[in-house]
GUMI-868413 format. One line per 10 residues: number of its first residue (from 1); for each residue x, y, z of C-alpha. Coordinates in nm, 4 decimals. Each point is the difference from the previous one (the first is absolute). Layout:
<nudrens>
NUM> X Y Z ~ ...;
</nudrens>
This chain:
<nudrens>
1> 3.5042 12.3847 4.7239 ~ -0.1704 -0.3251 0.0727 ~ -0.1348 -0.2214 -0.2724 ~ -0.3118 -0.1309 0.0009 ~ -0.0802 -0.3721 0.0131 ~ -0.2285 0.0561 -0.3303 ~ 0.3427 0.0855 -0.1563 ~ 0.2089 -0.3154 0.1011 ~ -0.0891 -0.3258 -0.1851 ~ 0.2625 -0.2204 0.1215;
11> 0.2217 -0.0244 0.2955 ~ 0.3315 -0.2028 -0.0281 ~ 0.2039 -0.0953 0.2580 ~ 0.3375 -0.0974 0.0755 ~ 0.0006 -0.3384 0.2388 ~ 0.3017 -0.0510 0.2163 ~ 0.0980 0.3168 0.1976 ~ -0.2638 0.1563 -0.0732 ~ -0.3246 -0.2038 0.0319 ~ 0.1182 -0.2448 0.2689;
21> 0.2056 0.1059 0.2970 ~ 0.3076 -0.1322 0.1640 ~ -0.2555 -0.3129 0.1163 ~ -0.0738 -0.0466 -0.3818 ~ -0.3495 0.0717 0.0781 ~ -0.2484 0.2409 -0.1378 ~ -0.1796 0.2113 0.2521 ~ -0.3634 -0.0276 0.0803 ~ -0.0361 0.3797 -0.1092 ~ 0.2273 -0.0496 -0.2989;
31> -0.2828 -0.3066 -0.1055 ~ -0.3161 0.1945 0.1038 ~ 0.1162 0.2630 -0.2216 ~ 0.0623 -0.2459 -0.3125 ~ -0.3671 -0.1171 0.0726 ~ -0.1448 0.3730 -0.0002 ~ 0.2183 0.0259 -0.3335 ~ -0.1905 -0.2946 -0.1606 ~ -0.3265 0.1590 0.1278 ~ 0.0444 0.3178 -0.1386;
41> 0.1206 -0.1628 -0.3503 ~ 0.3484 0.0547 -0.0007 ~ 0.2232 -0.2673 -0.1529 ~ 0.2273 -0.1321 0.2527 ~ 0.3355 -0.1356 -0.1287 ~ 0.3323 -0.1447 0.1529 ~ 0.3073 0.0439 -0.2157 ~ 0.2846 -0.2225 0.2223 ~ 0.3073 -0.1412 -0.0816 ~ -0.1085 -0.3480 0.1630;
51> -0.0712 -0.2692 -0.2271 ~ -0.3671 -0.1434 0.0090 ~ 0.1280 -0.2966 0.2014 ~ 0.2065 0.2486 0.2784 ~ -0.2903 0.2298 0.0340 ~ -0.2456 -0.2661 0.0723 ~ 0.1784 -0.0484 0.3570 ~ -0.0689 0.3522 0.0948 ~ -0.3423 0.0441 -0.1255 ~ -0.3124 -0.1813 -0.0553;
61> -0.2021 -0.0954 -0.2716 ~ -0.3290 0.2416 0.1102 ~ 0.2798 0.3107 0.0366 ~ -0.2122 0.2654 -0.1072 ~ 0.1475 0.1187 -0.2950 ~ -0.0645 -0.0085 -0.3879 ~ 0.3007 -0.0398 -0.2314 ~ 0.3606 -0.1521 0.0917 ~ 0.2622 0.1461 -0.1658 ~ 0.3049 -0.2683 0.1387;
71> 0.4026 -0.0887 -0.0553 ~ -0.0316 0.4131 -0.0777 ~ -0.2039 -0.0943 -0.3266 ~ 0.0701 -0.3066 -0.0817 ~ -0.3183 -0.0925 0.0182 ~ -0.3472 0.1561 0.0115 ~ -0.3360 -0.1803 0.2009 ~ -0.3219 0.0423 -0.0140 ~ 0.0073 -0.0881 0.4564 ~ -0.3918 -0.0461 -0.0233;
81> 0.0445 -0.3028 -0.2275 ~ 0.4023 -0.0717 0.0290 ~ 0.0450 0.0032 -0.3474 ~ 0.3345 0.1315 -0.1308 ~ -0.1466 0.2578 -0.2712 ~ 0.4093 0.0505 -0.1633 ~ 0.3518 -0.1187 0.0823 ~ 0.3396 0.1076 -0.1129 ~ 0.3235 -0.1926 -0.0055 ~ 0.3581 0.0500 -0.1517;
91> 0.0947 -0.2266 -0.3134 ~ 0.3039 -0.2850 0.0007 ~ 0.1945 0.2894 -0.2176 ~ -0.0258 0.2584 0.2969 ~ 0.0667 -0.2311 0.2634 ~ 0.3343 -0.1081 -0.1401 ~ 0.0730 0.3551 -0.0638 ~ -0.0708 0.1210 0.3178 ~ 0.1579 -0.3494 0.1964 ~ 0.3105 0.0192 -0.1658;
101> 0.0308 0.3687 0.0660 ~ -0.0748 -0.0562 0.3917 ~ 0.2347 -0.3077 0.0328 ~ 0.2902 0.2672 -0.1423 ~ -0.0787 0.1999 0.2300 ~ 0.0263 -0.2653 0.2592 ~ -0.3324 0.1607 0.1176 ~ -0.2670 -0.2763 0.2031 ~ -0.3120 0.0007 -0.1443 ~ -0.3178 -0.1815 -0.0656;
111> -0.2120 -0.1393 -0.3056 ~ -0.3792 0.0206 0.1177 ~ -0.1859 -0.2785 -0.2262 ~ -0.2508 0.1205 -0.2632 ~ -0.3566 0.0779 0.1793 ~ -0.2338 -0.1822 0.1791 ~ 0.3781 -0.1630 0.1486 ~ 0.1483 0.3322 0.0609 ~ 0.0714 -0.0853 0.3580 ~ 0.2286 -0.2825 -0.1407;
121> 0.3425 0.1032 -0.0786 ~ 0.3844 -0.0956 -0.1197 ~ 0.2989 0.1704 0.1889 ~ 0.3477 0.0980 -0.0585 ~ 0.2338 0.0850 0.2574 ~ 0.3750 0.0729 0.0141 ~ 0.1787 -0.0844 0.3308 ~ -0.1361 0.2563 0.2414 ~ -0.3618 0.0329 -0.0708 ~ -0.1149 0.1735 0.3111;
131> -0.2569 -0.0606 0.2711 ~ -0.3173 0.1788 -0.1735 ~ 0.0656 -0.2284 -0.3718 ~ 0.0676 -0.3426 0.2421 ~ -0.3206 0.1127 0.2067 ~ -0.1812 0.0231 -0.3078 ~ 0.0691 -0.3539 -0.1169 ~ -0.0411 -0.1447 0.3207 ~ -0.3618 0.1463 0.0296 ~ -0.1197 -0.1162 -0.3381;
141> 0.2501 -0.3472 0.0340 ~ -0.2851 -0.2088 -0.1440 ~ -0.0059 0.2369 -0.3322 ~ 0.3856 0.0586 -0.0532 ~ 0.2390 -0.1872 -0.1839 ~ 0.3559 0.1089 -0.1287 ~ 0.0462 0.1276 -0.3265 ~ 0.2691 -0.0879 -0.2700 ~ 0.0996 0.1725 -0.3267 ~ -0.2005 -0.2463 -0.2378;
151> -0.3567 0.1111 0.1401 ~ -0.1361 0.2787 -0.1801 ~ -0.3278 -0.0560 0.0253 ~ -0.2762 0.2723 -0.0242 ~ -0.0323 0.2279 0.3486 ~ -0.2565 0.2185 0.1440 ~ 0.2849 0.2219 0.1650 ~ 0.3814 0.0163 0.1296 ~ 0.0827 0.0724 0.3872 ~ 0.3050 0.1258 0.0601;
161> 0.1122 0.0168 0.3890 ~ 0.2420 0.2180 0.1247 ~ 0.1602 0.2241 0.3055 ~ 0.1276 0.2270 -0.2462 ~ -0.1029 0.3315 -0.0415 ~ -0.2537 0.1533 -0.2302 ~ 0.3328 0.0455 -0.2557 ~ -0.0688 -0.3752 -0.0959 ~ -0.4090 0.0937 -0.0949 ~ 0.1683 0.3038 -0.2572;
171> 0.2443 -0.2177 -0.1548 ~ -0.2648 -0.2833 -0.0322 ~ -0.2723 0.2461 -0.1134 ~ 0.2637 0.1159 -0.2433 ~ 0.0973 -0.3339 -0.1326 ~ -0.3697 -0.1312 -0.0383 ~ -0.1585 0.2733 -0.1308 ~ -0.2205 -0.1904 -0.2426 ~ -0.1532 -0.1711 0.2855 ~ -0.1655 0.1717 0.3488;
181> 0.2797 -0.0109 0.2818 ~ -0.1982 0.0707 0.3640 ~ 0.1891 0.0768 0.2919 ~ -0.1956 -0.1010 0.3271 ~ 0.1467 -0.0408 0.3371 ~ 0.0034 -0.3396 0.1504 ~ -0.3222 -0.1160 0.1038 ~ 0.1778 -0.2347 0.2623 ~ 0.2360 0.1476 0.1721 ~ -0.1256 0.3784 -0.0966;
191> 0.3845 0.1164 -0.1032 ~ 0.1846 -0.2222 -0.2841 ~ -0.0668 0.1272 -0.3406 ~ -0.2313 -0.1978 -0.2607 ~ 0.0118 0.0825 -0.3478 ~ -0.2842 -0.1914 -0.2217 ~ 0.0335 -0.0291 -0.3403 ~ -0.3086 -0.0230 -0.1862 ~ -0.1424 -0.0442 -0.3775 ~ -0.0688 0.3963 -0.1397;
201> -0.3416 -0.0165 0.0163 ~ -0.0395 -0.1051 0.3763 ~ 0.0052 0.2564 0.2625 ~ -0.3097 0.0972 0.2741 ~ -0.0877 0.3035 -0.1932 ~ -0.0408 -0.2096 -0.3438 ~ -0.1774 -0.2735 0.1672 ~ -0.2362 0.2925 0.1438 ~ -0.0590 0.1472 -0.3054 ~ -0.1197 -0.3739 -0.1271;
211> -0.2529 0.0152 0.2665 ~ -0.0933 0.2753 -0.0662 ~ -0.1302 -0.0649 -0.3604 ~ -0.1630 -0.3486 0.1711 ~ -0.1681 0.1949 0.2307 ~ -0.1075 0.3132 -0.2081 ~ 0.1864 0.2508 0.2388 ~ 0.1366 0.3735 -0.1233 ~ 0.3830 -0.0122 0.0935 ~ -0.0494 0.3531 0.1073;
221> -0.1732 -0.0956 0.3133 ~ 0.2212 -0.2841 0.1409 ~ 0.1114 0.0661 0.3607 ~ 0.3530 -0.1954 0.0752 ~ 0.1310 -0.0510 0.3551 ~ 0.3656 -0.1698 0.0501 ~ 0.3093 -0.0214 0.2174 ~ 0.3291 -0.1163 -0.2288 ~ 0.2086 0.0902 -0.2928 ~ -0.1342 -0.3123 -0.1998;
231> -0.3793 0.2125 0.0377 ~ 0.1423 0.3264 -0.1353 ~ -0.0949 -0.0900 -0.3866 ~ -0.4033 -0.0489 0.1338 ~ 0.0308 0.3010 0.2549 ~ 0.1780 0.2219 -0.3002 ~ -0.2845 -0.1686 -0.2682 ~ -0.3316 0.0559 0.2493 ~ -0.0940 0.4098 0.0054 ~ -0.0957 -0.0753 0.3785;
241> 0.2641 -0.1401 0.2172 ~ 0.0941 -0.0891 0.3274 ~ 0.2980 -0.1121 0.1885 ~ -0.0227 -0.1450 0.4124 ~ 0.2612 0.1393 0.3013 ~ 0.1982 -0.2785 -0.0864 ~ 0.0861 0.0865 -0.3538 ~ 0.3404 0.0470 -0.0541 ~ 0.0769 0.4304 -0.0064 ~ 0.0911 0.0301 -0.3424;
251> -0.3530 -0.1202 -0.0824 ~ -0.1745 0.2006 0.2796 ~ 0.1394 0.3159 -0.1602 ~ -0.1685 -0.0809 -0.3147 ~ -0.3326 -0.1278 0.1109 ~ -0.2496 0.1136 0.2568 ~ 0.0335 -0.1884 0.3092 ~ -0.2272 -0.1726 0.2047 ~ 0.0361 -0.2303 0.3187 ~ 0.2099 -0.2892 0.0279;
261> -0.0870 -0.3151 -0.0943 ~ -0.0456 -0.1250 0.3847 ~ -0.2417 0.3012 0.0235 ~ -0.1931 -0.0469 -0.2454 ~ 0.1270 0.2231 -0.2244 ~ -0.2036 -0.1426 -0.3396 ~ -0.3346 0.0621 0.1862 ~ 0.1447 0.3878 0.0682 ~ 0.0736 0.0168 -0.4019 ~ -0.3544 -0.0878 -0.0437;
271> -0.1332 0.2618 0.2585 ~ 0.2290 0.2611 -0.2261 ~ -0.0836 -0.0832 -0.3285 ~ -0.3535 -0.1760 0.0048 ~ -0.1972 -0.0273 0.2997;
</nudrens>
């Protein structure tokens, strides 16, 4: 049974691999449909795992959305206005806790700075870090510098890069389970595991929910589309939800599935659930 678009308040959308295609572009039909989405009322809302800074290069300042929900809830903006409404970050206590516990492991990883300077970051690596963590530095070179034992300063997040198997998310999910552990596949070379390790209260459902107290919307009528693991706790939260082609099967089995993301697969949510 289709819903109605009275029923759906807000729409919130996953970014990369599901809201831009392969040429990290949104479609024309994909933006004409956000626009009928602000005519009709709807809140409009992109929960990402960019940081502000990394999701500027894709998008414009007039994208025609609402609410940014980015770093996976790190932080919350108001886009009309760019004002971050809330941010999140991980105390000096955690982040030696959770350093000294990688560096054990002889895992490489990543210390995001607090927000607004999320997109700046330390980095640990044992001998063989891999192509996808040395790709990583070399694309944000200008905002990397190595890290040493004696800087525990706050964090918004850990990023932990790996061609390990999902074994490595368990044991880390295990070990940090007072904080939220996201697996998400590598947004750069779309196969190396990334596990993100974030303060408890940060994740893209909790940083929709903020929203939608700020914007007066009933939870019950929030329509979710995404395409990767690190989108299952806002696809699980949301009582509407969508997945594109491209999703991997385990998640396609789960969700209702719509078009791929180079088919405009968000506007074909929309058709399903609202228009």
């Amino acid at each position: 049974m289709l819903v109605m678009s009275a029923d759906i308040e807000m729409v919130v959308t996953d970014l990369d691999g599901t809201l831009l295609n392969n040429q990290k572009q949104v479609s024309q039909r994909d933006w004409q449909s956000l626009e009928h989405l602000g005519k009709l009322g709807i809140q409009r809302v992109i929960a990402t795992g960019r940081s502000y800074l990394s999701l500027k290069r894709v998008l414009p300042t007039h994208f025609p959305i609402d609410y940014l929900v980015f770093s996976s809830g790190v932080g919350i903006m108001d886009w009309s206005t760019k004002a971050v409404l809330k941010s999140f970050q991980l105390q000096p206590p955690d982040v030696k806790f959770i350093a000294q516990e990688l560096v054990r492991r002889d895992l490489n990883f990543m210390i995001q700075d607090p927000s607004p300077h999320n997109h700046q970051f330390a980095y640990y690596q044992n001998p063989n870090p891999g192509a996808d963590f040395t790709h990583r530095i070399r694309l944000y070179r200008e905002h990397t510098r190595p890290w040493t034992p004696d800087q525990y300063h706050a964090a918004s997040q850990f990023v932990i890069i790996s061609d390990e198997g999902p074994q490595l998310y368990r044991e880390l999910r295990q070990t940090f389970d007072q904080y939220n552990v996201v697996r998400t596949t590598s947004p750069l070379n779309h196969r190396s595991l990334w596990v993100e390790i974030y303060p408890p209260e940060v994740s893209k459902s909790l940083g929709t929910g903020e929203i939608c107290q700020i914007a007066g919307c009933n939870p019950a009528n929030v329509l979710a589309v995404g395409n990767d693991y690190n989108d299952l706790d806002l696809l699980n939260w949301a009582p509407h939800a969508a997945v594109v082609q491209n999703a991997p099967a385990e998640l396609r089995t789960q969700f209702h599935t719509v078009a791929s993301h180079n088919a405009s697969g968000f506007s074909q949510a929309l058709e399903h659930y609202v228009f």
